[in-house]
HTML snippet that shows the backbone in 3Dmol.js (N, CA, C, O; Angstrom):
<script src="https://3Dmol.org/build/3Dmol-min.js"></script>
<div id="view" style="width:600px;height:400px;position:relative"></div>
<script>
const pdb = `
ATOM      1  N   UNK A   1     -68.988 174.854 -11.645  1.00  0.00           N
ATOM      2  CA  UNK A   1     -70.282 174.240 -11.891  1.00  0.00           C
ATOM      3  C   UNK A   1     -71.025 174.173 -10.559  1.00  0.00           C
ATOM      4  O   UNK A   1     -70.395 173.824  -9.561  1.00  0.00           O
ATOM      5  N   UNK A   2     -72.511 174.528 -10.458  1.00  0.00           N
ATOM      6  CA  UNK A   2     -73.256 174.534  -9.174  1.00  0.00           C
ATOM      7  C   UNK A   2     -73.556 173.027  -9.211  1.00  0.00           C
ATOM      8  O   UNK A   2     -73.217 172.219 -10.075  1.00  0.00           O
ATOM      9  N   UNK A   3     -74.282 172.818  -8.062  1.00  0.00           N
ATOM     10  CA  UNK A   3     -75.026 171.844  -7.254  1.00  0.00           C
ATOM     11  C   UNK A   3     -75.691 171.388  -8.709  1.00  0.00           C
ATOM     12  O   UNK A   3     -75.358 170.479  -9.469  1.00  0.00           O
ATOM     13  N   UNK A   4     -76.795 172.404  -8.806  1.00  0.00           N
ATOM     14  CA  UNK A   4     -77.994 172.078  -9.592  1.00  0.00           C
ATOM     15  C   UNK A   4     -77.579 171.881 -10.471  1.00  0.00           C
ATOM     16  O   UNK A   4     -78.155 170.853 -10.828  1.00  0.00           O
ATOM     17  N   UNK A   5     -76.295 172.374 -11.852  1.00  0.00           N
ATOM     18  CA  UNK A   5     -75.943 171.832 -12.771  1.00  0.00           C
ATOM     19  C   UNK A   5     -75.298 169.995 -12.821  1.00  0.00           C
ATOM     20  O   UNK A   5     -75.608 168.997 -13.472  1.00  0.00           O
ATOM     21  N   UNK A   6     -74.199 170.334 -11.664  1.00  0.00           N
ATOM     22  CA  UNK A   6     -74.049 169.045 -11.412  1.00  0.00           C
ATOM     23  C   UNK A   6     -75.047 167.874 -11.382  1.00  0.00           C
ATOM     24  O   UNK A   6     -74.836 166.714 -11.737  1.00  0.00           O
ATOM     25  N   UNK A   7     -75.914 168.287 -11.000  1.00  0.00           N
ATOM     26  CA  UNK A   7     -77.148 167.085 -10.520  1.00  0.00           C
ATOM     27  C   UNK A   7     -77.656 167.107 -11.828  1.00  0.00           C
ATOM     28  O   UNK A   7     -77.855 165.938 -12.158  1.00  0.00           O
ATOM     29  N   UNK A   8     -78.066 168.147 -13.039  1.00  0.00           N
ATOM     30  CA  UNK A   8     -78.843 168.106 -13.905  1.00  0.00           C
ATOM     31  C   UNK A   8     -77.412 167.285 -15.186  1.00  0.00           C
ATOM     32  O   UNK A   8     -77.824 166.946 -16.295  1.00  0.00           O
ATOM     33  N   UNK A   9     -76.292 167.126 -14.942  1.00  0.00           N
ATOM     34  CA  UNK A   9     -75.548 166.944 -15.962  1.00  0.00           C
ATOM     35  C   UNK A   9     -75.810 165.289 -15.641  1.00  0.00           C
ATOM     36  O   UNK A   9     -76.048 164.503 -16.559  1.00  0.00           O
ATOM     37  N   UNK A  10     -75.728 164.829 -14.089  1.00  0.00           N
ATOM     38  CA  UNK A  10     -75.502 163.292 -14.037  1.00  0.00           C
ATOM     39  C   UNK A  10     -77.109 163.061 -14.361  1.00  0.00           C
ATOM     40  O   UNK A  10     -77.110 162.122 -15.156  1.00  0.00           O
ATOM     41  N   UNK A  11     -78.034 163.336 -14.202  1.00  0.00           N
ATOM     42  CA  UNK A  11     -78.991 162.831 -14.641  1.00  0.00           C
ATOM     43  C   UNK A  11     -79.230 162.548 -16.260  1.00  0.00           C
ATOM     44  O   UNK A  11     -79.573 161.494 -16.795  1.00  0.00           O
ATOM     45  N   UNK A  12     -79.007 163.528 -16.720  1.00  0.00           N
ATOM     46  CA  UNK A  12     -79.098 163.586 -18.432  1.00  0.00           C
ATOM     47  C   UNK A  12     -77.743 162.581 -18.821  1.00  0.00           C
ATOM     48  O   UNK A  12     -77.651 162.085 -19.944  1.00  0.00           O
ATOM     49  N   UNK A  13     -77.041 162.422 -18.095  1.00  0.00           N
ATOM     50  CA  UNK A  13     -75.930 161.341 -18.338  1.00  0.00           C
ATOM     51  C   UNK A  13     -76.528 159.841 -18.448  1.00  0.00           C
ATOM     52  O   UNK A  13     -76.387 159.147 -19.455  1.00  0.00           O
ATOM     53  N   UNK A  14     -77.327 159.364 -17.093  1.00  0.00           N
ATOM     54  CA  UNK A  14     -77.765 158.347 -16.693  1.00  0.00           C
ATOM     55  C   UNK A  14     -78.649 158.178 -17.490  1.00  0.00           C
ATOM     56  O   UNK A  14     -78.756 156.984 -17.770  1.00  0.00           O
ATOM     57  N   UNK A  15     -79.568 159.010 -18.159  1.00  0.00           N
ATOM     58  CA  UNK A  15     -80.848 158.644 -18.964  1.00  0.00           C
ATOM     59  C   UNK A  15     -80.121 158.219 -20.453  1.00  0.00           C
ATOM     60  O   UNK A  15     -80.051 157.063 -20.870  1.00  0.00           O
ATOM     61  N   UNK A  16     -79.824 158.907 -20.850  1.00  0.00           N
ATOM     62  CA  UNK A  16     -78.516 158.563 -22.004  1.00  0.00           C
ATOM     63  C   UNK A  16     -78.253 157.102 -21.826  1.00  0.00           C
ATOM     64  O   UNK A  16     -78.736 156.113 -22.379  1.00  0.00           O
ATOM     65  N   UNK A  17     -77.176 157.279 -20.718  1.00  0.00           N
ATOM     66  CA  UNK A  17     -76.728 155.958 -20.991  1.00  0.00           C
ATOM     67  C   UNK A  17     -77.706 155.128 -20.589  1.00  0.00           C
ATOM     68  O   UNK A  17     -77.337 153.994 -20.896  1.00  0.00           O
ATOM     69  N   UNK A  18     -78.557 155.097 -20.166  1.00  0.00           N
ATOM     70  CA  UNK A  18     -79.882 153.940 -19.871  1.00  0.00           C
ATOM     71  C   UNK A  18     -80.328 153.452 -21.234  1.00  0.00           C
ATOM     72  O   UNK A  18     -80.424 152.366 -21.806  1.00  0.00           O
ATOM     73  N   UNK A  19     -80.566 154.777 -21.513  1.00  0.00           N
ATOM     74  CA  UNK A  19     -81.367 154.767 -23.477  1.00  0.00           C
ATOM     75  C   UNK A  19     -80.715 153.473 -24.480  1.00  0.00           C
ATOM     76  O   UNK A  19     -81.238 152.584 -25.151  1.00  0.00           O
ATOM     77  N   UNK A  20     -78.988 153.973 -24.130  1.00  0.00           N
ATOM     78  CA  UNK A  20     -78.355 153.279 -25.106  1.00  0.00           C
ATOM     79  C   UNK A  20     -78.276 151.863 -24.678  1.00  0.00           C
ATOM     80  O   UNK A  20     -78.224 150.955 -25.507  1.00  0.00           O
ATOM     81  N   UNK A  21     -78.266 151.647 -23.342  1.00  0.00           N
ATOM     82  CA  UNK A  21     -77.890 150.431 -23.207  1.00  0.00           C
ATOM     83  C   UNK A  21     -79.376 149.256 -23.398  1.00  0.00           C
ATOM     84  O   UNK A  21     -79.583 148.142 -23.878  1.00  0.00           O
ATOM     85  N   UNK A  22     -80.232 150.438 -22.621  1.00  0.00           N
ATOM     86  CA  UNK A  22     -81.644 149.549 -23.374  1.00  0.00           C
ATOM     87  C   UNK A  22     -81.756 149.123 -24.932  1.00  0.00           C
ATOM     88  O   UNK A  22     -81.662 147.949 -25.288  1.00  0.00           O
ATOM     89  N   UNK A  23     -81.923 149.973 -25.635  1.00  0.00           N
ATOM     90  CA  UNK A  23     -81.933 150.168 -26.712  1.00  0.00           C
ATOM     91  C   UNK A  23     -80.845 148.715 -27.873  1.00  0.00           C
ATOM     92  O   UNK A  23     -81.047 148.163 -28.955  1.00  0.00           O
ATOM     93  N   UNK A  24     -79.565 148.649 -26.644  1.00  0.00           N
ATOM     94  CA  UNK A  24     -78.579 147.795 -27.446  1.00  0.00           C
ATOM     95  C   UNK A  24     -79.201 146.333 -27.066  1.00  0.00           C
ATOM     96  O   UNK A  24     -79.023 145.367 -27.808  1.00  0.00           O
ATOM     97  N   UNK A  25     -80.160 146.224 -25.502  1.00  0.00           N
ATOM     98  CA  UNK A  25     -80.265 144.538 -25.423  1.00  0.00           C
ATOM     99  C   UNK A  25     -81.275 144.815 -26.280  1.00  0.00           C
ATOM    100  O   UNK A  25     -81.448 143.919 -27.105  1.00  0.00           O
ATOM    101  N   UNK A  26     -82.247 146.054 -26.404  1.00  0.00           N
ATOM    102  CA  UNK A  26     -82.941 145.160 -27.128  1.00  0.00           C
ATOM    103  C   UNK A  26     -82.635 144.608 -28.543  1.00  0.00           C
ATOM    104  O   UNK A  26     -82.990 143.446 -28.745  1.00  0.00           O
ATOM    105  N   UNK A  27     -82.056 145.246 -29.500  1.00  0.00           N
ATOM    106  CA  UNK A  27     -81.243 144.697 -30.303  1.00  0.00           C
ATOM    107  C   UNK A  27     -80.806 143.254 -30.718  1.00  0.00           C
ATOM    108  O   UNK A  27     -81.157 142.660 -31.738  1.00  0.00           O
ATOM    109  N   UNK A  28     -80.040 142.841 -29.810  1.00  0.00           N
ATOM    110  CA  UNK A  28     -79.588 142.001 -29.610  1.00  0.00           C
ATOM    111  C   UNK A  28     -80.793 140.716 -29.306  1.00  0.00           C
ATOM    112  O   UNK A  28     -80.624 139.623 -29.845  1.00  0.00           O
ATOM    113  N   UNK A  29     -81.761 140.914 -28.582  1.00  0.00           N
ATOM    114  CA  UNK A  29     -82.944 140.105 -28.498  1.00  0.00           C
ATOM    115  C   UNK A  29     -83.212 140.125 -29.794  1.00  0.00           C
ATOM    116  O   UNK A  29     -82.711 139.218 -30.460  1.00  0.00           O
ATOM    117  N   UNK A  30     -84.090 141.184 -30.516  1.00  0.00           N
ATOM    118  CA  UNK A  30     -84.552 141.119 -31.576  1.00  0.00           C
ATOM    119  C   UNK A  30     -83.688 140.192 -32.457  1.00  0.00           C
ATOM    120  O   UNK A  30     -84.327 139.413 -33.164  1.00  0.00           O
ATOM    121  N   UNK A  31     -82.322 140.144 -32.535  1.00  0.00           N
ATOM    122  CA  UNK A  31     -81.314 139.481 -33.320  1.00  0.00           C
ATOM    123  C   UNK A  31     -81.626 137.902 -33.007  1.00  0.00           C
ATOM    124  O   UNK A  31     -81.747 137.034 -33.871  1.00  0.00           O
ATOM    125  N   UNK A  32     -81.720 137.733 -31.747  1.00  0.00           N
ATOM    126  CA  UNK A  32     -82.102 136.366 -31.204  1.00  0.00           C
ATOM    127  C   UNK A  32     -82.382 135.853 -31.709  1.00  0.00           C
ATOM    128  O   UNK A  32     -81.877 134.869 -32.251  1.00  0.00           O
ATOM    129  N   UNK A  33     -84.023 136.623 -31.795  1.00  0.00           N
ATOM    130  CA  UNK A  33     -85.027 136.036 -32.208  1.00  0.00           C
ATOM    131  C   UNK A  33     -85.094 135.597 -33.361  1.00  0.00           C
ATOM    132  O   UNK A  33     -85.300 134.403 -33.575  1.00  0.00           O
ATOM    133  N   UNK A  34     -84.919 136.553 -34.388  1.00  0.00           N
ATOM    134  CA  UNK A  34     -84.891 136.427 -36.010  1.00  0.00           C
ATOM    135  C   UNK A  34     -84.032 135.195 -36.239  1.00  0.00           C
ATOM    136  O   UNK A  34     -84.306 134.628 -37.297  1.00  0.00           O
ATOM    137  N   UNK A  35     -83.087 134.647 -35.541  1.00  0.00           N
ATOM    138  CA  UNK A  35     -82.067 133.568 -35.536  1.00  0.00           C
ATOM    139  C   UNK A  35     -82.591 132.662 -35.242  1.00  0.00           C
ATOM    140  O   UNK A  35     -82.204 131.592 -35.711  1.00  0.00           O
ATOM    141  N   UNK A  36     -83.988 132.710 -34.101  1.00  0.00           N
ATOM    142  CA  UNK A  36     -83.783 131.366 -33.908  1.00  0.00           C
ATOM    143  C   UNK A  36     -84.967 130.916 -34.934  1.00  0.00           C
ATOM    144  O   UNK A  36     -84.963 129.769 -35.380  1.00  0.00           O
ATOM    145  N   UNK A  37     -86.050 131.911 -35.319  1.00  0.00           N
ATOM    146  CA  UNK A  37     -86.802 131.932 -36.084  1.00  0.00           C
ATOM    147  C   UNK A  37     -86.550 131.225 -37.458  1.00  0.00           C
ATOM    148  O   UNK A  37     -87.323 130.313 -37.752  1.00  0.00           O
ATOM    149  N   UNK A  38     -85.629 131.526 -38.255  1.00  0.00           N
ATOM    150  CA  UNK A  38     -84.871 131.331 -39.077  1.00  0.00           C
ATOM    151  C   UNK A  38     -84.354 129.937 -38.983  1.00  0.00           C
ATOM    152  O   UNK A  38     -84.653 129.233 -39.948  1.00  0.00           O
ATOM    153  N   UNK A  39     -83.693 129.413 -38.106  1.00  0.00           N
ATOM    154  CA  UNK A  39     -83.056 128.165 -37.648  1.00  0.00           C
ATOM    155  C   UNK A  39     -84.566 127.456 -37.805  1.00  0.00           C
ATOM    156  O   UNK A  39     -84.738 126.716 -38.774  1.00  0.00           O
ATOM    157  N   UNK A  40     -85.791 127.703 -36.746  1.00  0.00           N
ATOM    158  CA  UNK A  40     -86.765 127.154 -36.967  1.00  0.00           C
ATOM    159  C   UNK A  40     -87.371 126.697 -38.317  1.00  0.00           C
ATOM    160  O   UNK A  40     -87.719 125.557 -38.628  1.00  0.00           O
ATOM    161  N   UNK A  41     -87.419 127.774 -39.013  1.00  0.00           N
ATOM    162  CA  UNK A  41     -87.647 127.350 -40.617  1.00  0.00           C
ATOM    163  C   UNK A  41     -87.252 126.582 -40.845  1.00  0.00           C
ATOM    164  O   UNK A  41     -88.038 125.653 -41.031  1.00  0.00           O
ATOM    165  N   UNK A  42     -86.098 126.347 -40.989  1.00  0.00           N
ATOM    166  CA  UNK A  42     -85.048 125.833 -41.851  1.00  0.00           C
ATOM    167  C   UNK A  42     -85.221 124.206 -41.552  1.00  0.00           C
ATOM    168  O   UNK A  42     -84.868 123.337 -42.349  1.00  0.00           O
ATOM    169  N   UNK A  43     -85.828 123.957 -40.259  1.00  0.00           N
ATOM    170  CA  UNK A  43     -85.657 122.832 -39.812  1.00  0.00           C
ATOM    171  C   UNK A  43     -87.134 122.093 -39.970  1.00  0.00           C
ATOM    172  O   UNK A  43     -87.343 120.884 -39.878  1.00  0.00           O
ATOM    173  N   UNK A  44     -87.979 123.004 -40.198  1.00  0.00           N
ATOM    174  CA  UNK A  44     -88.969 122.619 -40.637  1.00  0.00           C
ATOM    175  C   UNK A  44     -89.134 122.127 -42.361  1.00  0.00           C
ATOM    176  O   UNK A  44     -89.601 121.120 -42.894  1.00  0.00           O
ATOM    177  N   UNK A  45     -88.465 123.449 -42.915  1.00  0.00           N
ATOM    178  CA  UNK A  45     -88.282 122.428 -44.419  1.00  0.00           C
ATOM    179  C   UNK A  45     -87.703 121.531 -44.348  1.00  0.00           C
ATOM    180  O   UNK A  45     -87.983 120.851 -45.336  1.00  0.00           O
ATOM    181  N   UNK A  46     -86.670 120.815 -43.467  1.00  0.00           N
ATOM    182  CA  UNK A  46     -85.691 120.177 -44.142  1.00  0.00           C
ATOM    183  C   UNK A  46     -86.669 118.775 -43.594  1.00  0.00           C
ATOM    184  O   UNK A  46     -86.599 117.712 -44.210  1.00  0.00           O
ATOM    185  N   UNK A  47     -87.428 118.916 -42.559  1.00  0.00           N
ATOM    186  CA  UNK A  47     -88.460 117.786 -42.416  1.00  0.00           C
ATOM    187  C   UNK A  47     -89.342 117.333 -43.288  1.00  0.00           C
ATOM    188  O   UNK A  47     -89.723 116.177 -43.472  1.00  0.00           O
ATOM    189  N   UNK A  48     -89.726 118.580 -43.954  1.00  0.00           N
ATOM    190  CA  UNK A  48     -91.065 118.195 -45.198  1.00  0.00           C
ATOM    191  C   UNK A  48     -90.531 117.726 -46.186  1.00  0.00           C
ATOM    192  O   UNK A  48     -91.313 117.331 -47.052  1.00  0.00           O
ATOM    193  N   UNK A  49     -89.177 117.592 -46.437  1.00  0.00           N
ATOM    194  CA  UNK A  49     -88.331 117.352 -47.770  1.00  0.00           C
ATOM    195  C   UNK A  49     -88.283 116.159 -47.474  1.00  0.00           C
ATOM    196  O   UNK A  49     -88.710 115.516 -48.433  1.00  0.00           O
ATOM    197  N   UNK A  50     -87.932 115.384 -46.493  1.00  0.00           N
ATOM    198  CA  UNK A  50     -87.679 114.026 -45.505  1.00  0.00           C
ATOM    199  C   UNK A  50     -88.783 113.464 -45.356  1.00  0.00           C
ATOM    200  O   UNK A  50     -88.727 112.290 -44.989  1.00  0.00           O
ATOM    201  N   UNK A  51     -89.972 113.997 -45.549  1.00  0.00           N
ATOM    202  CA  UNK A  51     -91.172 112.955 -45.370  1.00  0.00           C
ATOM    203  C   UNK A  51     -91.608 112.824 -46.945  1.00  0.00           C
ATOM    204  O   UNK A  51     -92.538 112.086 -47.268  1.00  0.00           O
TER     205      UNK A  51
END
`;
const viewer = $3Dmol.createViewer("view");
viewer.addModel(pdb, "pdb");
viewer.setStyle({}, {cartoon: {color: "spectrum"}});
viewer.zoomTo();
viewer.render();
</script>
């Protein structure tokens, strides 16, 4: 393998794995969110039921 392949394999490696790992927090945020969103609801009905 040359120079230039070498260099072109770790790059397309690094973007990859950048992709995926971006890709997974964001995920995981989005998951957050919908959770805490959800929790929020929930706590809001259970107030209007209580008043």
């Amino acid at each position: 393998m040359t120079a230039m392949q070498n260099t072109m394999l770790s790059a397309c490696f690094g973007a990859v794995t950048g992709y995926v790992i971006g890709n997974g927090a964001f995920l995981i945020k989005y998951a957050w969110d919908a959770h805490k969103e959800k929790k929020r609801k929930k706590a809001e009905e259970a107030e209007k039921i209580t008043e």
